[in-house]
Structure formats: C-alpha cells, structure tokens
C-alpha positions in Angstrom: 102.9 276.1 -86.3 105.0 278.1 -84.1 106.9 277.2 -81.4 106.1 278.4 -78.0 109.0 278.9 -75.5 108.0 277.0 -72.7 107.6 273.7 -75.0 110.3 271.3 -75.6 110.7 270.5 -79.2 109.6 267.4 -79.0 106.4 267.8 -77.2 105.6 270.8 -79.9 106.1 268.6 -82.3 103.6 266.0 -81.0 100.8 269.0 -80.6 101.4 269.6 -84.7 101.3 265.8 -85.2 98.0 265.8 -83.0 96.8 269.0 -84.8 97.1 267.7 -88.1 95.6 264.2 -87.2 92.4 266.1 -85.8 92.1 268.0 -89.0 92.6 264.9 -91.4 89.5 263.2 -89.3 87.5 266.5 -89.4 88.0 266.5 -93.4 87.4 263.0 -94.0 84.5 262.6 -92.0 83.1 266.2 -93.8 84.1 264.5 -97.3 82.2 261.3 -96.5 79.6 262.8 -95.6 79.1 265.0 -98.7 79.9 262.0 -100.6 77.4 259.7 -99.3 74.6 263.0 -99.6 75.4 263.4 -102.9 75.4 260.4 -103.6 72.0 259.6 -102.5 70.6 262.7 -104.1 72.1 260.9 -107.3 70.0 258.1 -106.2 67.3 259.8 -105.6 67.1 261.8 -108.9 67.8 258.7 -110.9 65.2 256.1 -109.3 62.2 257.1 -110.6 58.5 256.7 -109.2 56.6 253.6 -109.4 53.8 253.2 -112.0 51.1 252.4 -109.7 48.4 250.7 -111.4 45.6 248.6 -109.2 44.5 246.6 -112.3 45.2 242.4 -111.4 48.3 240.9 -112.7 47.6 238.8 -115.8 46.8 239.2 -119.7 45.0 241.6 -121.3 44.0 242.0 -125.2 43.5 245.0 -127.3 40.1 246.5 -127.6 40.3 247.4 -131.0 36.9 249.3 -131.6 39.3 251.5 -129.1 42.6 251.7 -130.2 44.3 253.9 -133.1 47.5 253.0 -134.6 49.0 255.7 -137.0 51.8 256.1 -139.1 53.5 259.6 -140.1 56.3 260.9 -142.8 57.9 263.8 -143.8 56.3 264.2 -147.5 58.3 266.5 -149.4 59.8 268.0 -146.4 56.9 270.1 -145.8 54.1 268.2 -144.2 53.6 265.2 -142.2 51.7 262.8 -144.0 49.4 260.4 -141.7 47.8 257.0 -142.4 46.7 254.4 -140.3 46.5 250.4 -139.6 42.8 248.8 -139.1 43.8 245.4 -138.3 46.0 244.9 -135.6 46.3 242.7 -132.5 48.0 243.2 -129.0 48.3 240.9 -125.8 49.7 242.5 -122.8 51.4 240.7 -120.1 50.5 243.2 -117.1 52.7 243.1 -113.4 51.2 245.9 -111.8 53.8 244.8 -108.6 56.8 245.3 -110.9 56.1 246.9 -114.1 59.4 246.3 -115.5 58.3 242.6 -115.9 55.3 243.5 -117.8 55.4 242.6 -121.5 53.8 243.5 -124.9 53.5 241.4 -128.3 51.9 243.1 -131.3 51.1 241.9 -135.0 49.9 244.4 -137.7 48.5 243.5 -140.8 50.4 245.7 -143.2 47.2 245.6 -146.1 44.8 247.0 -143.3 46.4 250.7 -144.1 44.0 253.3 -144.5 45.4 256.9 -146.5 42.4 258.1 -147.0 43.2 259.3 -150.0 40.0 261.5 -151.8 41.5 261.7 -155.3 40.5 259.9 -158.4 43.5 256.9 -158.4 42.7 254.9 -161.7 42.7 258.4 -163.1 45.4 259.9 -162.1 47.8 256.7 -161.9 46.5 254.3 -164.5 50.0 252.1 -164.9 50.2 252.0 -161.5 49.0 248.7 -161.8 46.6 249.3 -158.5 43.2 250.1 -157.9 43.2 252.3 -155.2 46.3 254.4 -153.4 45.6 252.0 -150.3 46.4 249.0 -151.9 49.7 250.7 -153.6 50.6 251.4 -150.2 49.9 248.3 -149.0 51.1 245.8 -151.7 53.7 247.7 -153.5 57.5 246.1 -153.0 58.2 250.4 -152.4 56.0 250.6 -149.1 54.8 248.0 -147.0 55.0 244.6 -149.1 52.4 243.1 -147.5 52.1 240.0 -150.3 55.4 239.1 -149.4 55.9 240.2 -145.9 51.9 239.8 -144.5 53.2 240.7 -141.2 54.6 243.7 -139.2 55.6 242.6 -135.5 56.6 244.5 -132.6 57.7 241.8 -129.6 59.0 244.1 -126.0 62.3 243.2 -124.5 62.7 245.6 -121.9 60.4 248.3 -120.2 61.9 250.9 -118.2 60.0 253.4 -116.0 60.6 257.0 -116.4 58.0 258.7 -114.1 54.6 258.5 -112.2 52.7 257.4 -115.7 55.5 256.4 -118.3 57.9 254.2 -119.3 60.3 253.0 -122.1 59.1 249.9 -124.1 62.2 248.8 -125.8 61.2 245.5 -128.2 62.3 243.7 -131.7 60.7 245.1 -134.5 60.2 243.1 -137.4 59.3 244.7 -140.8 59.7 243.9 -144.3 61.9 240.8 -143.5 64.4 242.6 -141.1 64.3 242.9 -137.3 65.8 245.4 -135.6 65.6 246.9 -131.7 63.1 250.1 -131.2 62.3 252.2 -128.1 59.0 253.4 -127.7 57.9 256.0 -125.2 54.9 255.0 -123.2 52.6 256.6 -120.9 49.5 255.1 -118.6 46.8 256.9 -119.6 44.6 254.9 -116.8 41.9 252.2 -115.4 39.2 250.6 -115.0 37.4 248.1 -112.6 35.0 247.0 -114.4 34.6 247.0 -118.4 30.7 248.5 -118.9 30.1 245.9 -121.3 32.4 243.0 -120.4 32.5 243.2 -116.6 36.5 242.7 -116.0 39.5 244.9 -115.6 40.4 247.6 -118.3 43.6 250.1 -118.8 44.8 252.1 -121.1 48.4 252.9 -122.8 49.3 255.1 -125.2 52.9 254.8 -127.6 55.1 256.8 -129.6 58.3 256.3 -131.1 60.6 257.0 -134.4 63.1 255.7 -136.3 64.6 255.2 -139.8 62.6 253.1 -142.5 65.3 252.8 -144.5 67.3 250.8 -142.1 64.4 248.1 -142.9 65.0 247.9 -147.2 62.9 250.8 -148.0 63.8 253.3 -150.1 64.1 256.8 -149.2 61.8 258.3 -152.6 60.0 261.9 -151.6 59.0 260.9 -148.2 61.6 261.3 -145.4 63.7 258.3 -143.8 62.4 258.9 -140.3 58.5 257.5 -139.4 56.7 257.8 -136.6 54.1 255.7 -135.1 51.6 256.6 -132.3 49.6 254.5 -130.2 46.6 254.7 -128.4 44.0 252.2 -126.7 42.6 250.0 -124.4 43.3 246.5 -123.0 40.3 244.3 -121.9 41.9 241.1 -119.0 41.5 237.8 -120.5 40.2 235.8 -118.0 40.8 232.6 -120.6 44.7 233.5 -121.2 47.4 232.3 -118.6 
C-alpha cells in the first residue's frame, strides 16, 4: 500500500495492519459461509426422503396366492433363463415411523421350483436319474440340493432408504450350507386399509437383487455365475404375531 505524505510511518503502517485485518474477516466470514452452504447442500442431497407408509407398526405375513418369486441365469450367454419358487414364507416386521428399523425373514423351499420345462425329460435324459427337469433342478447336488440343504434363507440386517418408495434391504443369505451378506433393492409398491377378504392392513414390496452363485459351492457349468432374483407381493398384518 503506498505511503501518503502527510502520514507518519507508523500510523501508515497501522492503516495496512487495519486493512489487511478487515480483509482476513471479510474472507473468512465469505469462506464460512460457502462452507456451511455447501455443506448443507451435501446434506441435503444425501438425506434422502422418508418412506411414508400409513399402514400400523407391527407384523405382517406373505400373501402368497399374491406373491412371485423368480430366479434368472445367463444360459449359454445368450438368454436369461427364468424359473420360479412356489413355496415360500415371509414375516415382515413393519416401523412405518422409522423404516430403517423394519425387518424381513424369509425361508424358501428349494424343491418348490417350477422350470416349466415342455419337453419330453425321461426321453431326452434317461440316466439322469430324475423324473422330471424340476426335480433335477431341485434335488441334484449341481443346482439347489434341496435333500441335503431343504432350506434357502434370507434374514435382513440393515435397510437403508434411497427415495420417496425404495430402499436397500441388506440381509444374510444362506444357501446350500453357506451364508453370505446380500443387498437387495426394494421399492413400496403401496397399501391398503382394509384387506377385501381379511379386513386388516395390507402393503406391498417388490425386490431385486444379484450376485454370484458360485460363491455359494455351485459350479459355474453352461449357465452364468451371476443370478438374479425378483420379488413381488403382498403382506397381510398379523393381528396374532407380536
């Protein structure tokens, strides 16, 4: 800053001192303040909305005359082949005031699968040892195992929301004797008051998810290591459970 003639050294030296101590507060108080903006806009793009859903805290069981479980891999790395489970069971554990407590247990009876497969099996695969392709499927120590492993179970551990409707449903799966951690993507599909045939709350969730079957003891054969499972139904409230 320059000097001006009238000024004693000293007192022009004071004015810079002054000057600069002026600017320092100006900056900080203008970095602060774009700090603490973008720090809530951080905030605010990483909090995301509520699920709201109006149904009553408590347990609710799958409706399984409407629910669809289904199963897909990559079969000779040109189409996605796509069966299904029959028999499965599903209690919810609903907080509608915090869904991040809510909860989710599910058990699958592996033999349930359905290929629909049209051809003539016996024919076609007479040392198979089978009678049909569902029971390979089902039995065989190559795919699900079910004599020796009768159960496929899928227990939550966490559930995260992601938006307005959806959430990620992180859990223990356990299949064919191993247990490992799975995320499944989730989405509220919606409610109702009153169930038309069994007069109590009803809502509905729908799942998806992927990962590697061979990390569970399968091997990889002509079918791809990645499956993925989709979800869809409804849960009826148990007014019985606590």
């Amino acid at each position: 800053m320059a000097r001006l003639a009238s000024e004693p050294a000293s007192q022009q030296e004071d004015i810079t001192d002054m000057t600069f101590t002026r600017q320092s507060i100006v900056s900080a108080f203008v970095i602060s303040t774009l700090l603490g903006t973008t720090a809530g806009f951080a905030m605010a793009q990483t909090t995301p909305p509520n699920i709201e859903v109006k149904a009553p805290a408590g347990i609710y069981k799958l409706d399984l005359t409407h629910a669809v479980l289904l199963w897909s891999v990559k079969h000779n790395g040109i189409s996605n082949y796509t069966a299904r489970f029959n028999d499965i069971e599903a209690a919810l554990k609903l907080d509608p005031a915090k869904i991040e407590d809510s909860s989710i247990e599910v058990t699958i009876d592996p033999k349930s699968v359905e290929t629909g497969y049209r051809g003539n099996y016996k024919a076609t695969h007479a040392d198979s040892g089978f009678e049909t392709w569902d029971e390979e499927v089902a039995r065989s120590p190559k795919f699900l195992n079910g004599d020796t492993y009768p159960t496929i179970a899928f227990k939550s551990t966490k559930v995260m929301p992601t938006g307005p409707t959806t959430a990620d449903v992180t859990g223990d799966l356990s299949f064919l004797g191993v247990t490992k951690s799975v995320t499944l993507k989730a989405t509220f599909n919606g409610e109702i008051e009153k169930h038309p045939f069994r007069d109590v709350p009803t809502v509905a969730f729908a799942a998806e998810g992927v990962f590697d079957r061979t990390e569970f003891g399968q091997p990889k054969g002509s079918v791809g290591p990645e499956i993925t499972i989709r979800f869809d139904g409804e849960f009826i409230q148990d007014t019985v459970a606590k």
